[in-house]
C-alpha positions in Angstrom: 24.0 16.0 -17.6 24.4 19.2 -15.6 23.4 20.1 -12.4 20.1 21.8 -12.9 19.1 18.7 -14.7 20.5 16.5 -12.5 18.7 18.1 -9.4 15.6 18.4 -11.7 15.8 14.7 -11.8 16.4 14.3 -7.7 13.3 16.3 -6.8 11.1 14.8 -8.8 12.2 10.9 -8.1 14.0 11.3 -5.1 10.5 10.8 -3.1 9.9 7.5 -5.2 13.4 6.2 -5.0 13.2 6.2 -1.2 10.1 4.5 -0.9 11.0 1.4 -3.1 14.5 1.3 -1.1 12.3 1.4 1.6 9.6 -1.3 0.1 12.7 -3.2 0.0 15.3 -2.4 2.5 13.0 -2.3 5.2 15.0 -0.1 7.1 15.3 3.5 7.3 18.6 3.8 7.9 19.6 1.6 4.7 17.2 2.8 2.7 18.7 6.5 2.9 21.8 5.1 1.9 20.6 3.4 -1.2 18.7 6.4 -2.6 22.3 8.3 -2.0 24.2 5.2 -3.9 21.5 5.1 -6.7 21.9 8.8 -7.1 25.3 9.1 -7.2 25.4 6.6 -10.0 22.9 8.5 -11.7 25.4 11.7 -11.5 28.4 9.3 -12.2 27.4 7.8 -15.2 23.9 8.8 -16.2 22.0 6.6 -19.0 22.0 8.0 -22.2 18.6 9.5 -22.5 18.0 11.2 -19.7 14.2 11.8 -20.8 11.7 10.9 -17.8 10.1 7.8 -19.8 13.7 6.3 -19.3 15.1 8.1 -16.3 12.5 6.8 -14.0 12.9 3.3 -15.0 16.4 3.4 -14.9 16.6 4.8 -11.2 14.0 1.7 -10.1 16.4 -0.4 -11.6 19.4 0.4 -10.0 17.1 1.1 -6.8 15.9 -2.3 -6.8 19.9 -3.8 -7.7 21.2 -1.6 -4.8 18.6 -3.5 -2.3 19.8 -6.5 -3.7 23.5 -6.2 -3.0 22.4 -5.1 0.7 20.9 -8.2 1.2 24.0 -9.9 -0.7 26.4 -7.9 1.4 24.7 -8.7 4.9 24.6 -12.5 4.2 28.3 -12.7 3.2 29.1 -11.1 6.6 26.6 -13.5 8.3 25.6 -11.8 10.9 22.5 -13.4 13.1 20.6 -11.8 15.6 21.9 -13.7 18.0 25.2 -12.4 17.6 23.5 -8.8 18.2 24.3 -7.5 22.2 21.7 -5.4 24.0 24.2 -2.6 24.2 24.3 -2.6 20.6 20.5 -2.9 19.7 18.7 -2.4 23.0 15.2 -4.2 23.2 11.8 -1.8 22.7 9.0 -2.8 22.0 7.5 -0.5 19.1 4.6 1.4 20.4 2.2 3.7 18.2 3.6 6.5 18.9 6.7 5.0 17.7 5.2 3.6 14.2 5.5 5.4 11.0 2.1 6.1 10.6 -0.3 7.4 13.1 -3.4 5.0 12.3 -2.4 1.6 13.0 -4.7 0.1 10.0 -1.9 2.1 7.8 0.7 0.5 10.2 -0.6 -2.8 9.8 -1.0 -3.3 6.3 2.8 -1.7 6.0 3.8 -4.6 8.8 1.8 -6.6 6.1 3.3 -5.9 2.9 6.8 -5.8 4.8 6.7 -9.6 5.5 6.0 -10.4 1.6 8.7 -12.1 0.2 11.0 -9.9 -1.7 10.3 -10.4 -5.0 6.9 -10.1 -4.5 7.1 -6.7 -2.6 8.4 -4.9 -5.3 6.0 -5.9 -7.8 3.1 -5.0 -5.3 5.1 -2.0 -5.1 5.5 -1.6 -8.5 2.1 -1.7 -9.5 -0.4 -0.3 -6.6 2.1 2.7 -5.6 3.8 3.5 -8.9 0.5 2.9 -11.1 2.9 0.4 -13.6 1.3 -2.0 -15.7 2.6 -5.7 -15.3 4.2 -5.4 -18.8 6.2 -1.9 -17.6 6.9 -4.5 -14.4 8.2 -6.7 -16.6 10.4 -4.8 -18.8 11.7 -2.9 -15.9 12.5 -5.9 -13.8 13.4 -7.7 -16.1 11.7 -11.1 -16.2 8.6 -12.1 -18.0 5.3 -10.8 -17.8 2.7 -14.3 -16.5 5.8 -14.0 -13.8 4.7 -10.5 -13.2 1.0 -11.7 -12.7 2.2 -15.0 -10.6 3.5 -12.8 -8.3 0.8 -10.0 -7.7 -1.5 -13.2 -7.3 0.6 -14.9 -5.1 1.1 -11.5 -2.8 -2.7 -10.7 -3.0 -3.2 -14.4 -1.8 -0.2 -14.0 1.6 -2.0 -10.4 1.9 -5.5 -11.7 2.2 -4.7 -14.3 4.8 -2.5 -11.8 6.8 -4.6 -8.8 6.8 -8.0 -11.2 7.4 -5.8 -12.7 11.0 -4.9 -9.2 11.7 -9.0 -8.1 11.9 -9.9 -11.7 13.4 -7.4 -10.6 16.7 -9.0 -7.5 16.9 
């Protein structure tokens, strides 16, 4: 792969790289350094075809295995939030101004799909951000497709009851 190709491939899946690391990571911070991790292994070793059918895939793939070992690398070093000082994460509370979007129904259902369990995030992610059938879902995650399904069901289900307490406060 040479560099015009390789930065071909950066700007045109860089923008959904970030957002499943995101989807996933939950944190800005990591999330910038999983795109870089899932790009540099693109550059290292590249997959074979380097058409976009497979490229795109491939970069979820390792997108979604890099969130993974974050969460594998935080719980080996065990760190709770109890252990975390003020000096070292002071207490704010987020305000709107502060939020990533500016219209807090936006924030909200962010909030909202943020507090899915993991493996049901990404396949929400998957398949309402990324338009990916449940059978792509499936061959790109790796597991069966009625899992696929079971999941999207099951986040629709934790969705509905979140989203329907967040318009009953109001």
């Amino acid at each position: 792969m040479d560099n015009r190709e390789f930065r071909s491939i950066v700007d045109e899946y860089g923008d959904m790289v970030y957002r499943i690391a995101l989807n996933q990571a939950r944190s800005l911070t990591d999330a910038e350094d999983i795109v870089q991790t899932a790009f540099l292994k693109l550059y290292a070793k590249p997959p074979e075809d380097t058409s976009p059918e497979r490229v795109k895939p491939w970069l979820i793939r390792v997108t979604v295995n890099e969130c993974a070992g974050l969460w594998r690398t935080l719980w080996k070093r065990r760190v709770t939030l109890g252990e975390v000082t003020d000096a070292t994460a002071p207490r704010t509370e987020p305000s709107a101004e502060a939020s990533l979007f500016g219209d807090a129904n936006h924030q909200r259902l962010y909030d909202a799909l943020a507090a899915l369990p993991e493996k049901c995030r990404i396949v929400v992610h998957l398949f309402y951000f990324e338009d990916y059938s449940t059978a792509q879902i499936a061959e790109i995650l790796q597991i069966r497709e009625p899992t696929v399904r079971t999941r999207l069901v099951r986040a629709r289900k934790i969705l509905k009851q979140q989203l329907k307490e967040a318009w009953e406060d109001e």
